[in-house]
N, C-alpha and C positions, 0 to 999 in steps of 0.2 A: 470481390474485394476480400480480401485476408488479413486480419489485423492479428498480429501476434501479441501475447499481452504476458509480462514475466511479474509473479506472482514480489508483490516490495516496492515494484518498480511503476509508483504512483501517477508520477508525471511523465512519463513514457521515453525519458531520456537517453533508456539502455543500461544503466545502471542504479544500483541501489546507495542512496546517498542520504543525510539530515534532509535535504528537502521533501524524499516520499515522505516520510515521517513528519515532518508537517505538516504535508497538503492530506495525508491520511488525517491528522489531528484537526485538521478545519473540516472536512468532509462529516467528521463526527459533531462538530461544534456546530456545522449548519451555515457555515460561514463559505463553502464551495459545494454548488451545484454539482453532484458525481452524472457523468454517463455511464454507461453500462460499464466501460472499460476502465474506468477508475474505480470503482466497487470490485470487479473483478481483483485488481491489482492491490488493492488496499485492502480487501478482507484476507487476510495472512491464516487467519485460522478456521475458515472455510464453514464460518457458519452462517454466511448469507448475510450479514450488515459489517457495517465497517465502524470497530468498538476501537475506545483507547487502547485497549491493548493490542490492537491491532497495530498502533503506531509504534508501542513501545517496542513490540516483537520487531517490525523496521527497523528502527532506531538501533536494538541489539543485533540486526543482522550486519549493520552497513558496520559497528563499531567489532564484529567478527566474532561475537561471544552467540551465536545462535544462525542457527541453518534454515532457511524459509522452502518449506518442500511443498509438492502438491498437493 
């Protein structure tokens, strides 16, 4: 099995919208259990846990003011 996983793309939609950015913001709050692949997708700045600013970096990608890279 191959699971592809695009770094924003929290809820695995295929695109980067206000929703990663809040299920990133509840994964930090405690309030959504992550699997491996929503930690993946939600840690945007690739230091292993998934921080507010992780969400906020989302949040600035989907509104086009910042570039989410690997």
């Amino acid at each position: 099995e191959v699971i592809l996983v695009v770094k924003g793309d929290v809820n695995g939609d295929g695109k980067i919208t206000l929703a990663d950015s809040t299920r990133a913001k509840a994964i930090f709050n405690g309030k959504v259990i992550p699997d491996t692949e929503d930690v993946f997708a939600a840690d945007v700045s690739g230091d292993g846990a998934v921080k507010m600013a992780d969400s906020t970096q989302i949040k600035a990608a989907f509104n086009g003011k910042k570039n989410l890279t690997w």
